[in-house]
N, CA and C atoms as a LAMMPS dump frame, in Angstrom:
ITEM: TIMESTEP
0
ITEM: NUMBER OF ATOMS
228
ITEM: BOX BOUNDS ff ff ff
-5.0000000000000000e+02 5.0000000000000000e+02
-5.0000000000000000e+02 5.0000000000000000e+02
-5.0000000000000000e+02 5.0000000000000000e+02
ITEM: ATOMS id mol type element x y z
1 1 1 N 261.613 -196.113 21.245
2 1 2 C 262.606 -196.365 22.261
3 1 3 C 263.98 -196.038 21.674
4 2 1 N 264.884 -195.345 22.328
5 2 2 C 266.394 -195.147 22.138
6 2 3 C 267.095 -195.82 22.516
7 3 1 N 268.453 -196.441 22.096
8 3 2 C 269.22 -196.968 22.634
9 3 3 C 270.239 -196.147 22.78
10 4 1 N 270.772 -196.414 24.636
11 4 2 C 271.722 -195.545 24.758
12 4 3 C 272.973 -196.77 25.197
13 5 1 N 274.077 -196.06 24.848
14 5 2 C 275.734 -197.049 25.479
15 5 3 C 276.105 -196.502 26.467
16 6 1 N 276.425 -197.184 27.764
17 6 2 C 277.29 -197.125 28.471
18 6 3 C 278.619 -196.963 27.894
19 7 1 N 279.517 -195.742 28.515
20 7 2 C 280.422 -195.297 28.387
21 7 3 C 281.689 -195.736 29.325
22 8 1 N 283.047 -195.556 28.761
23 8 2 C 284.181 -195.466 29.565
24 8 3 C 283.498 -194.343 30.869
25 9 1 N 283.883 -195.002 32.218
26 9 2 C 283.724 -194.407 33.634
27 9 3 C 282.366 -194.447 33.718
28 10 1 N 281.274 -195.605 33.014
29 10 2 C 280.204 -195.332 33.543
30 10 3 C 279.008 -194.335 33.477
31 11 1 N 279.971 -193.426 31.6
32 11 2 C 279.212 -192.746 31.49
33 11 3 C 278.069 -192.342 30.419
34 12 1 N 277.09 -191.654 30.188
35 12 2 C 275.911 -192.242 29.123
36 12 3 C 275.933 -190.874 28.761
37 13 1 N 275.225 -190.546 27.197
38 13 2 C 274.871 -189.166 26.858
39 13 3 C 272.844 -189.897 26.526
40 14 1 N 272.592 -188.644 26.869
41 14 2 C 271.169 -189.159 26.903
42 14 3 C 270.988 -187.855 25.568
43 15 1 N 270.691 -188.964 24.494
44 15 2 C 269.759 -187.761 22.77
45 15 3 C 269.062 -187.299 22.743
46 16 1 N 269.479 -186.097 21.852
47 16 2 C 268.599 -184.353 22.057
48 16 3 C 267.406 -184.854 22.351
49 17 1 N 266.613 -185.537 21.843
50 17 2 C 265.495 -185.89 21.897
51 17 3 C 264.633 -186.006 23.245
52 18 1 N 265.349 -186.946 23.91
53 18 2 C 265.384 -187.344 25.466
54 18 3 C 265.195 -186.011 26.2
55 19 1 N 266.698 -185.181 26.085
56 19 2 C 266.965 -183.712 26.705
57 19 3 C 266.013 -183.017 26.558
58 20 1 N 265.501 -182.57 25.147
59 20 2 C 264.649 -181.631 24.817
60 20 3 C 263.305 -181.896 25.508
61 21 1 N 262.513 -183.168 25.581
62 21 2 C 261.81 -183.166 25.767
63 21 3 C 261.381 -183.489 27.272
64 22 1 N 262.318 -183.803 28
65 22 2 C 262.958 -183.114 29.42
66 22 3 C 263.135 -182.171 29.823
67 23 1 N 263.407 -181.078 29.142
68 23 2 C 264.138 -179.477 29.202
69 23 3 C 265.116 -179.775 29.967
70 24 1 N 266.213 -180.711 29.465
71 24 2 C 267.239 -180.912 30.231
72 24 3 C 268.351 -179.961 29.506
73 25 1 N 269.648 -179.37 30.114
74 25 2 C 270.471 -179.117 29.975
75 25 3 C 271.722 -179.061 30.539
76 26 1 N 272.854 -178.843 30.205
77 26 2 C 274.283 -179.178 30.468
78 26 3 C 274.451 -178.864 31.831
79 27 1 N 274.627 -179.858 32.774
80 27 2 C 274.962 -179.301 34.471
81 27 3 C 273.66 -179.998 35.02
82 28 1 N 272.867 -180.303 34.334
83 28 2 C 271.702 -180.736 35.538
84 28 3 C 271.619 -181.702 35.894
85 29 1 N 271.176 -182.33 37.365
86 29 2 C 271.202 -183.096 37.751
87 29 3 C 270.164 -184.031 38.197
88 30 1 N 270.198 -185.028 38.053
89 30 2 C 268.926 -186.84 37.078
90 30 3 C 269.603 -187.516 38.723
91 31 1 N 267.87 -187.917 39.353
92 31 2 C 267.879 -188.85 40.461
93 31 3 C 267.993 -190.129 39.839
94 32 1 N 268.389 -191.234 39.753
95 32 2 C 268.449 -192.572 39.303
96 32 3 C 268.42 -193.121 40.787
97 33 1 N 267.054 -194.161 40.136
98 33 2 C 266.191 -195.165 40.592
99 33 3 C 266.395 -196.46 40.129
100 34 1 N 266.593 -197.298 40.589
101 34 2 C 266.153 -198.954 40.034
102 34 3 C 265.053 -199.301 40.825
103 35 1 N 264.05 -199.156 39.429
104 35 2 C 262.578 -200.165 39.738
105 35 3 C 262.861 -201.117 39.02
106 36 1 N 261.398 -201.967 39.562
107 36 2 C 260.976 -203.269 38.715
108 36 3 C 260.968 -202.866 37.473
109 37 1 N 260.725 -201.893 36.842
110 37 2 C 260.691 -202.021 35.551
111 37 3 C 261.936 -201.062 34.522
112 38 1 N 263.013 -201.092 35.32
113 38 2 C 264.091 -200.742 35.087
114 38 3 C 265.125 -199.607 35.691
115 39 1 N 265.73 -198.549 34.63
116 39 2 C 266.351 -197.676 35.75
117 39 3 C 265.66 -196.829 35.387
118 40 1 N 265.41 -195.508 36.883
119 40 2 C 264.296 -194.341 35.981
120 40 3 C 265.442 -193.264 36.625
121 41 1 N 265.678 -192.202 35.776
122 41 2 C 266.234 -190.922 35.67
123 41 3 C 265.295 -189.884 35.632
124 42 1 N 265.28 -189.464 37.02
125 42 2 C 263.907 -188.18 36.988
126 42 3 C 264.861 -187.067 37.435
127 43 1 N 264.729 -185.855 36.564
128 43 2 C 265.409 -184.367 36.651
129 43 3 C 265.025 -184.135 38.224
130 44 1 N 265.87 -183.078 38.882
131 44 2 C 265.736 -182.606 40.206
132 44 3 C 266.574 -181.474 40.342
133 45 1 N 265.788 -180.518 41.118
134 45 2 C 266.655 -179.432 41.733
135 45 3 C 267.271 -179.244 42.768
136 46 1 N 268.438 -179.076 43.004
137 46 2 C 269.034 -179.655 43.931
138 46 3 C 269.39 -177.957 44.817
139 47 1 N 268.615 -176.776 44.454
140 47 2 C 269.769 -175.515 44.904
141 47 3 C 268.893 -175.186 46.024
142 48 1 N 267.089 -175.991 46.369
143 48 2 C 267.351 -175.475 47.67
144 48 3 C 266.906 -177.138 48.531
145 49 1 N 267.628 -177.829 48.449
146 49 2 C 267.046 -179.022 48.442
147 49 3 C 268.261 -179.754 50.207
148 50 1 N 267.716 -179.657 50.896
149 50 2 C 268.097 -179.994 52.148
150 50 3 C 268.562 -181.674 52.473
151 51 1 N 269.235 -181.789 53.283
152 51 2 C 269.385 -183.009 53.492
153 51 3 C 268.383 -184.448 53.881
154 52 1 N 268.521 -185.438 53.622
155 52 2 C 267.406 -186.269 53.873
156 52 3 C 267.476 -186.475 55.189
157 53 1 N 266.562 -187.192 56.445
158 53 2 C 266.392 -186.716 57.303
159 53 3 C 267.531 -188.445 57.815
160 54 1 N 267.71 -189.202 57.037
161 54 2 C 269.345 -190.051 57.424
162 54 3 C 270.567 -189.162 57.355
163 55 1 N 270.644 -188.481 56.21
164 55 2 C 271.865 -187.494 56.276
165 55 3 C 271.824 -186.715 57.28
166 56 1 N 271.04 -185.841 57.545
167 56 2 C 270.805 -184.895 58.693
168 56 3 C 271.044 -185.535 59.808
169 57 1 N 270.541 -186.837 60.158
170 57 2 C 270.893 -187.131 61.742
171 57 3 C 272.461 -187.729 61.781
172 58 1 N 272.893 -188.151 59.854
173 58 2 C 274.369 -188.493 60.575
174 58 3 C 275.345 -187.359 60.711
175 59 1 N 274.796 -186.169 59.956
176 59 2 C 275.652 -184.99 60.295
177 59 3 C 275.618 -184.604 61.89
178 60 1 N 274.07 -184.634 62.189
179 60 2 C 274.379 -184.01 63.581
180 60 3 C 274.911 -185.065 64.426
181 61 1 N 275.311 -185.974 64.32
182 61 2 C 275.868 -187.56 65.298
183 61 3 C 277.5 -187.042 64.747
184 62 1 N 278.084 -186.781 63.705
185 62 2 C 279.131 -186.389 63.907
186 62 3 C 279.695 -184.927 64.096
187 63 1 N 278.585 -183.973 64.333
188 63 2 C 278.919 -182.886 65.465
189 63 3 C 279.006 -183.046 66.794
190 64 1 N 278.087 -183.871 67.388
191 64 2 C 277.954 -184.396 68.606
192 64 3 C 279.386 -184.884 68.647
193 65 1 N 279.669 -185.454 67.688
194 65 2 C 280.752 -186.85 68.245
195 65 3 C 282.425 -185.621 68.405
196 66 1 N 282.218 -184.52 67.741
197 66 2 C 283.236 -183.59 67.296
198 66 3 C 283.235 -182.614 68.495
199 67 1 N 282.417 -182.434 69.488
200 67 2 C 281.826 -181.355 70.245
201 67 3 C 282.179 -182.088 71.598
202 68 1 N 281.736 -183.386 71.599
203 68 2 C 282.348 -184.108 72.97
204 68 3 C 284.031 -184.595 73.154
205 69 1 N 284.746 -184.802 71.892
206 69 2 C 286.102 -184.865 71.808
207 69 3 C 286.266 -183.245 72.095
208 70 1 N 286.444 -182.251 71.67
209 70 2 C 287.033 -180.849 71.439
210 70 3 C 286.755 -180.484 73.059
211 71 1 N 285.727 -180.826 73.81
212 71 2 C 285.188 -180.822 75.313
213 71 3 C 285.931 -181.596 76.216
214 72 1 N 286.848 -182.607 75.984
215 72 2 C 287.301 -183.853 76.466
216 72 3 C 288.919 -183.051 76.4
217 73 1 N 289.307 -182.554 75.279
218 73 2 C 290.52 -181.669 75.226
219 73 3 C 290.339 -180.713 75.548
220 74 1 N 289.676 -179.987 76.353
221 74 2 C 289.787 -178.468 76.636
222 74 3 C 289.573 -179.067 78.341
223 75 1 N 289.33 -179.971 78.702
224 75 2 C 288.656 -180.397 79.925
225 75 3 C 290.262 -180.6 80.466
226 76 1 N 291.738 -181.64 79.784
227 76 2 C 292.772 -182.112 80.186
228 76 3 C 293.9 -180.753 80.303
């Protein structure tokens, strides 16, 4: 087991060790989880990775909401 420190702003370096045997490298981006059995940091690709289907409906609720104002001013 490694011990890692929390950093000024919350931030952590995770050791070569960790990385390497992750194939992690500089820029990538770690989902963090809190389970029962602590915090888990699982690697993810994020370049073709779509919105979750809460994000997606609040994007389209504030097109809707953007589409009926812009309709409401073109109407006066």
């Amino acid at each position: 087991m490694t011990l890692v420190r929390l950093r000024r702003a919350a931030q952590l370096t995770l050791p070569h060790d960790i990385r390497e045997a992750a194939h992690l490298k500089e820029g990538d981006y770690l989902e963090a989880e809190v389970t029962d059995a602590g915090i888990l940091l699982r690697p993810v690709n994020i370049a073709g990775r779509g919105p979750t289907p809460a994000q997606e409906a609040e994007i389209l609720d504030a097109v809707d909401k953007s589409r009926a104002f812009h309709a409401a001013q073109r109407r006066r």
